[in-house]
ZAMARGU-4260 file (C-alpha; in steps of 0.2 Angstrom, whole numbers, plus 5000, padded with zeros to 4 digits):
<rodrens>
0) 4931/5060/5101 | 4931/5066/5082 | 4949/5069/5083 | 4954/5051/5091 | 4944/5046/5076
5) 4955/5056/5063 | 4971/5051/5072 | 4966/5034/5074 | 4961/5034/5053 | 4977/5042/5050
10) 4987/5029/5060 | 4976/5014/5050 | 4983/5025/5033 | 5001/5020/5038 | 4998/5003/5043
15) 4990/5001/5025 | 5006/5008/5019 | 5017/4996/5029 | 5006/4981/5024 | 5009/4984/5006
20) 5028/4983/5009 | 5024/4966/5016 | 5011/4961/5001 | 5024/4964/4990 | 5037/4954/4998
25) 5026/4940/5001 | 5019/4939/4984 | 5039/4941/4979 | 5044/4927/4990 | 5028/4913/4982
30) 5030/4920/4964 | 5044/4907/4958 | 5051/4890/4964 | 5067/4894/4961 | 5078/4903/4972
35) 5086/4916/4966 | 5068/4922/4958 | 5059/4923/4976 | 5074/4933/4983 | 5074/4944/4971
40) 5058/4947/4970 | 5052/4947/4990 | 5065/4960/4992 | 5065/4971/4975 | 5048/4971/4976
45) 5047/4980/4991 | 5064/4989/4988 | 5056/4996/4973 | 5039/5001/4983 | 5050/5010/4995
50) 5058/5021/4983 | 5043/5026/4972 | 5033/5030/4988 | 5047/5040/4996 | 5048/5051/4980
55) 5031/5054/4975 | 5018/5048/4993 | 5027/5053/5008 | 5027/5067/5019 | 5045/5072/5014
60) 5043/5066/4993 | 5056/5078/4985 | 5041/5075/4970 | 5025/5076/4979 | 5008/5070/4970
65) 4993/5081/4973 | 4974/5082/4969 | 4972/5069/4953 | 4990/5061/4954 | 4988/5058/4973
70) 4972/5048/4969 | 4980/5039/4955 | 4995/5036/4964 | 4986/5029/4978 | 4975/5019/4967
75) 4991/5011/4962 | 5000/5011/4975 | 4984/5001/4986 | 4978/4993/4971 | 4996/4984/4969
80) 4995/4980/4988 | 4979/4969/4984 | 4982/4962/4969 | 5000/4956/4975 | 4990/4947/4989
85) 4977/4939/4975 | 4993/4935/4966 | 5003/4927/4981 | 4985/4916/4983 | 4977/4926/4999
90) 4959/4934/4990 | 4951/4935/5006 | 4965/4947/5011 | 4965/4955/4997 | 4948/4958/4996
95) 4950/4965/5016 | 4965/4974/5013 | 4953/4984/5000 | 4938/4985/5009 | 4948/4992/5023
100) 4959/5004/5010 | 4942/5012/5004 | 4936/5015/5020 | 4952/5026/5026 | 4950/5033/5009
105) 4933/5041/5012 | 4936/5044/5028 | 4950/5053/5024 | 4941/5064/5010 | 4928/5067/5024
110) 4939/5075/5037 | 4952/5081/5024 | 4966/5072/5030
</rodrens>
C-alpha cells in the first residue's frame, strides 16, 4: 500500500511540474492586450521554464541542484507556478496549487523521494 502511495506522490510531483508550464503560459497569454505581448509571453514563459528545469530539476540536468539549491530551486520553481496563477487572476488556484505543492513536498521529504 505504502509504495502505491509513494508512486502515486511522485506521479502528483510531475503533474505539478507540468502544470507550472501551463501557469506560466496562461499568465503569458492574459498579461498584455496586445498581441505580440501575449505570444510572446505564453510561449517564452514556458519556453524559458523548460530550459531552466532541464538544466538544473530534471532527472537528466547536465547541472543538477542538491540539498539547499534543490529546495531553493523548487521554492522558485513552485513558487513562480502560483504567483503566475495569482498574476493571470486565478488565487484560488493558486492558493490550491500551493497547498497541493507543500503536501508532495513533505511527503516527499518523509519517504525521501
Amino acid at each position: 500500500m505504502i509504495s502505491s502511495l509513494k508512486a502515486f506522490n511522485l506521479l502528483v510531483m510531475f503533474l505539478l511540474e507540468l502544470s507550472v508550464y501551463a501557469a506560466v503560459a496562461l499568465w503569458g497569454f492574459t498579461a498584455s492586450d496586445k498581441w505580440l505581448v501575449k505570444v510572446l509571453l505564453g510561449v517564452g514563459g514556458p519556453v524559458v521554464m523548460i530550459a531552466v528545469w532541464a538544466m538544473l530539476g530534471s532527472p537528466r540536468a547536465p547541472y543538477p541542484v542538491h540539498g539547499v539549491g534543490r529546495v531553493v530551486l523548487e521554492a522558485l520553481w513552485f513558487g513562480a507556478g502560483a504567483a503566475a496563477l495569482a498574476a493571470a487572476g486565478k488565487q484560488g488556484w493558486a492558493a490550491t496549487f500551493a497547498g497541493v505543492f507543500l503536501v508532495n513536498a513533505a511527503l516527499r521529504l518523509l519517504w525521501n523521494q
